[in-house]
N, C-alpha and C positions, 0 to 999 in steps of 0.2 A: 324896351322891356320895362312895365312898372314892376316896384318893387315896395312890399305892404311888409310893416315890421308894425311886430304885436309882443307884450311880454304878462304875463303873468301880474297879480300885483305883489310878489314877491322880489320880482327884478324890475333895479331901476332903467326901467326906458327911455331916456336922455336922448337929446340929439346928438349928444356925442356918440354913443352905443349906438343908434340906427344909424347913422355914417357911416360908424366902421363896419358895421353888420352890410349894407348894401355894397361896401366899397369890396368884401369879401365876396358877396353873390357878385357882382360884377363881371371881377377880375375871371372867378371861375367860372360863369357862362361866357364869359367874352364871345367866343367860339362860335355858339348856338343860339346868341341873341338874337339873330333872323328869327330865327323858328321859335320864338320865347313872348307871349304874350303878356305874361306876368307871371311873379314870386311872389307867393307868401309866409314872410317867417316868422316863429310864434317860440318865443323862448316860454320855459316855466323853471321855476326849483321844484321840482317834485318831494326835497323835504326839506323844507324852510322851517318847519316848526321841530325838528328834532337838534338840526344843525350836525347831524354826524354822516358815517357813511363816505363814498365815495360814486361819484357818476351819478350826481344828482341834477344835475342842469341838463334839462332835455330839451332840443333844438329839432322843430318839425317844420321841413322848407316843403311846399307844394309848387311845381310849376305848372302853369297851362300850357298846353302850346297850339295853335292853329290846327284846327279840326279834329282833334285829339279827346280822349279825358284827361283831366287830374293828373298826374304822378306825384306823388308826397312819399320822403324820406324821414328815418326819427333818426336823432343820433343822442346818445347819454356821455358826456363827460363831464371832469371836475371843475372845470371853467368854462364861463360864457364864451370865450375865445375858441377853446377847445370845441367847444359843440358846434359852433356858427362853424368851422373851415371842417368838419367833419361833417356834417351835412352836407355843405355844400361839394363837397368832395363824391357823397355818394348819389347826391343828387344829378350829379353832370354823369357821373357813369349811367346811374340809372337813361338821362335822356341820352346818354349816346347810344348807349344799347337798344333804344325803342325806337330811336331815328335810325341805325343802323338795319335792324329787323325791317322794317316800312322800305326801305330802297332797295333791298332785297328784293323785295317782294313786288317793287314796284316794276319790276328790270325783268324786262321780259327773255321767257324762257327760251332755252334752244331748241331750233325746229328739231323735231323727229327724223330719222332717217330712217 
C-alpha cells in the first residue's frame, strides 16, 4: 500500500509528521492492506489567518482499492493528531463497509425451491 502525504502551506510537512501520519494509515488499514492500492492524505488549516475557532485542521484521506473507485473521508479537528487518527478511523469503516457490501454480493444466492 503506497502512502502520498500532502499538507497545505499552512502546515508544516516535515518528515517527522509524514512518518507519524503513514505510521497511523498503517496501523489502521493493517487489515485491508491486501485490498489497498494507495492513500492519500492531505492535511489543511482551514483558518490559519484568523487563528481562532475550534476544528480547524481538516484531514482528507482517499483510498483506491483494486477495481473500485476512490473512497475519501474529511475529518475536522483541533489538532493535526486528532484529524490524521479520526480520518483514518472513518476511513477503515468506510472500506470495511464497501468490502463487506461486494462479498455479499459476490456470495452466491440460495437456489429457489
Amino acid at each position: 500500500m503506497h502512502i502520498q502525504f500532502n499538507t497545505d502551506s499552512n502546515i508544516k510537512g516535515d518528515t517527522d509528521l509524514a512518518a507519524k501520519t503513514k505510521a497511523v494509515v498503517m496501523a489502521t488499514l493493517d487489515r485491508l492492506s491486501d485490498r489497498i492500492t494507495s492513500v492519500e492524505v492531505y492535511l489543511a488549516d482551514e483558518n490559519s489567518d484568523q487563528k481562532v475557532g475550534t476544528q480547524t485542521i481538516r484531514c482528507v484521506m482517499e483510498a483506491r482499492l483494486t477495481g473500485l473507485s476512490p473512497l475519501a473521508v474529511t475529518n475536522h479537528a483541533d489538532s493535526v493528531e486528532e484529524a490524521v487518527d479520526g480520518a483514518a478511523d472513518k476511513l477503515e469503516r468506510v472500506l470495511q463497509s464497501t468490502l463487506g457490501r461486494l462479498e455479499t454480493l459476490q456470495e452466491e444466492p440460495p437456489p429457489i425451491e
